[in-house]
N, C-alpha and C positions, 0 to 999 in steps of 0.2 A: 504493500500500500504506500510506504513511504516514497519509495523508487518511485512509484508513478506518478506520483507527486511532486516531486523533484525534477522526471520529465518533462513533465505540462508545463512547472516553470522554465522549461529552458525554451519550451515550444512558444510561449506566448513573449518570453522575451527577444526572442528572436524574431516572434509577429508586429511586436510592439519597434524594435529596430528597424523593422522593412516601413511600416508604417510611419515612423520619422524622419526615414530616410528619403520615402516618397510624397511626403509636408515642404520636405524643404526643397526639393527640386522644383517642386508647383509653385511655391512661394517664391522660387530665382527664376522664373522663369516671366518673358516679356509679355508685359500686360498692358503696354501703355497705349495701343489704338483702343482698347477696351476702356482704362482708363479715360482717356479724353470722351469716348463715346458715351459712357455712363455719366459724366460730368457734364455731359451734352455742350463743353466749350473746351475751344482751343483756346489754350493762354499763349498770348504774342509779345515778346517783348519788339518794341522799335525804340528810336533815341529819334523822338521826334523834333530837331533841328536838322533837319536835313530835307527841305524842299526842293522839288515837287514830290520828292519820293514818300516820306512821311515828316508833315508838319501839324501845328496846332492852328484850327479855324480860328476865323475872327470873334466869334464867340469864347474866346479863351481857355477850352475844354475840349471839343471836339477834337477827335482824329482824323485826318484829311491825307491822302496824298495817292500815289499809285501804290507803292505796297498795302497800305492800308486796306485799300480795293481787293489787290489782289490776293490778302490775305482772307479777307471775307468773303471770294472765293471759295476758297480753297476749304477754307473751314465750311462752305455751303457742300462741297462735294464729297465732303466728311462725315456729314449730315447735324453738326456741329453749330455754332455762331463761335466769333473771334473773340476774343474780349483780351483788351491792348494794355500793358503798363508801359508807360514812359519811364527808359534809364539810361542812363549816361552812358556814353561809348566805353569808355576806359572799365565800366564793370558791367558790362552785357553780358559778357561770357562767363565768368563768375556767375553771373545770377541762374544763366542756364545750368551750367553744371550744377550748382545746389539747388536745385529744384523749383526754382522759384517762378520759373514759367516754362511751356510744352516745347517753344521755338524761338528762332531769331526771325524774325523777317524784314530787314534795315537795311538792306543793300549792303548785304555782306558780301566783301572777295573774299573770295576761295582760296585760301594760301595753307603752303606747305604746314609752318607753322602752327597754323588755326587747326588744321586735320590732324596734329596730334591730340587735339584737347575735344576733336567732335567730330560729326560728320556734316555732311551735307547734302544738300539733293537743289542742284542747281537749276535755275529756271530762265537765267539771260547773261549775256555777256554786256560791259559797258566797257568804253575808254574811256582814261582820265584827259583832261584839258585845262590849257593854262587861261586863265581868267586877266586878263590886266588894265590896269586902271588908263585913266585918260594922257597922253605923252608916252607910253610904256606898248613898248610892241614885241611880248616874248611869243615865239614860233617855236623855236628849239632849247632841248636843256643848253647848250650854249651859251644862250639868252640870257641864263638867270646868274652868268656872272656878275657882281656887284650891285643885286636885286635882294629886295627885302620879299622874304616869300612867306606869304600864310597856307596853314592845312589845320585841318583837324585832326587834333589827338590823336594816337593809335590807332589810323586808319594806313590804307596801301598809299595812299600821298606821299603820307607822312614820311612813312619807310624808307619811299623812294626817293624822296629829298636828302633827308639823312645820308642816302646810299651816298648821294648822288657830290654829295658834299665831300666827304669821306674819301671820295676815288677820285669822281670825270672832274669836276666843277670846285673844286674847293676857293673858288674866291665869291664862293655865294655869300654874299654880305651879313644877313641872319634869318636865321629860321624861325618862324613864330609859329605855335602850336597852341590852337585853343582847344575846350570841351566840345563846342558846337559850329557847324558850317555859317550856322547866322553870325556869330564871334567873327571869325574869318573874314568873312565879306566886309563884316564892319569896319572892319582893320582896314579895306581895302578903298571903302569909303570914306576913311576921315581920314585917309592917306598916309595911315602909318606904314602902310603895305604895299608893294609894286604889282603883284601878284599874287593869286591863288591857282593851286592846283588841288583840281577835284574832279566829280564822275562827273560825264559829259552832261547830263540830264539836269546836273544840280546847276552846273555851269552855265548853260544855256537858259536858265531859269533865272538867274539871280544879271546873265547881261541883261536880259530883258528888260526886268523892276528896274535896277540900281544904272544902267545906261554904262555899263562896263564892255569889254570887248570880247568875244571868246578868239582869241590870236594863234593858239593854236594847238595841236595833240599830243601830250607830256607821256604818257604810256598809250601801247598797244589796249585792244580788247581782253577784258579778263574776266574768267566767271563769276558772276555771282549767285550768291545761293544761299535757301533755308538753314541754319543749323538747328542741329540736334543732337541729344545727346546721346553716347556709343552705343547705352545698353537699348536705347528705344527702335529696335531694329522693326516693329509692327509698324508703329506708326511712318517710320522713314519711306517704307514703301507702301506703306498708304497714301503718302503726299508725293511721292514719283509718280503713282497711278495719276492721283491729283491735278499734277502738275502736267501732267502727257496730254491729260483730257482738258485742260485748259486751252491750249495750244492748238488740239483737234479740233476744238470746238467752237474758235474763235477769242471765247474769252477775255484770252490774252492779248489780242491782237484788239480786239475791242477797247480794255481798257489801257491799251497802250494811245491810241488815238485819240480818247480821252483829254490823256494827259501832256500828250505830247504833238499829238497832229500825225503822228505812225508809230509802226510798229517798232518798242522798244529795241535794241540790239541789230536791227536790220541799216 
């Protein structure tokens, strides 16, 4: 009687081990298109100083801009709504990695870098371009010998200025680095700045308003794209899917026109 009792214990702890061991697989295991579906929202972080892509309405509150759009999108083909936090560029990615929102969608480049710390699922290419003020005519890095250059913070501008200083250019006069692209332009208008360099899209938005030049193409076409984070492997190809069928479907081309008069990247 004892024996078989001392059996059973070894059977149930061994049933009780399988059973722990199959808790925690299910528990590590990708739940996050579930996740967002059940929450019935995608969480977006954007750094809303950065027009026409994502800024703040004249109402003071509102979110405006093409990702904006296109982010409510994409959360519609999710079966989702977007619901947007405003955060500073320099801790976006931070905040994605702790959890604190589903995505990025701010007209992030794609860079080597960034793909260690996330992924992506790209949706447009843009080029950067040199913004400059009125007497100031930069074409080429060349150009920005003995120029006062503004970019925003921790963006591929920025990078590329830095590089640019560092190697090809080093008599670039100085570098100004703000938090936000509005920052930048300011600089550009009260003529602390000779130039900006930024994405084609913001560029051409801000000669428009502020009566600046776009003078000419500082980087090639580079992708841009959603991040996210490593482990949300469901949702990453649910917004591929997403993103494919935006494309196919117009969508994208739609609220590209929108915003710009054609199609983003073309």
């Amino acid at each position: 009687m004892k024996k078989s009792s001392a059996f059973l214990a070894v059977i149930l702890l061994l049933s009780m081990s399988l059973l722990a061991a199959c808790g925690g697989t299910k528990s590590g295991s990708d739940d996050s298109l579930d996740r967002v579906k059940k929450a019935g929202v995608l969480k977006v972080a954007i750094d809303a100083s950065y027009p026409p892509m994502e800024f703040i309405d004249a109402d003071g509150k509102t979110y405006i801009g093409f990702d904006v759009d296109y982010a409510n999108a994409l959360a519609e083909k999710l079966g989702v709504k977007a619901e947007f936090q405003n955060v500073a560029w320099d801790g976006i990615l931070t905040g994605l990695k702790s959890g604190k929102y589903d995505v990025i969608i701010s007209s992030m480049n794609i860079t080597e870098e960034r793909q260690k710390e996330v992924n992506f699922v790209e949706y447009v290419a843009m080029a950067q371009n040199f913004v400059s003020r009125e007497g100031f005519d930069v074409k080429t890095e060349a150009d920005l010998a003995g120029k006062v250059v503004a970019v925003q913070a921790e963006t591929t501008s920025h990078m590329w200025v830095d590089e640019l200083k560092a190697t090809k250019v080093k008599d670039i006069k100085e570098i100004k680095s703000f938090p936000g692209a509005t920052d930048a332009f300011l600089e550009l208008k009260n003529k602390r700045a000779d130039v900006v360099v930024i994405d084609e899209p913001v560029a051409r938005y801000y000669a428009k308003i502020d009566g600046h030049k776009v003078t000419g193409q500082a980087m090639a076409a580079e992708p841009v794209g959603i991040a996210i984070r490593k482990e949300d492997a469901s949702l990453m190809e649910a917004l591929k899917k997403a993103v494919a069928d935006t494309k196919s479907d117009g969508t994208f081309k739609s609220l590209s026109e929108k915003w710009f008069g054609s199609e983003l990247g073309k």
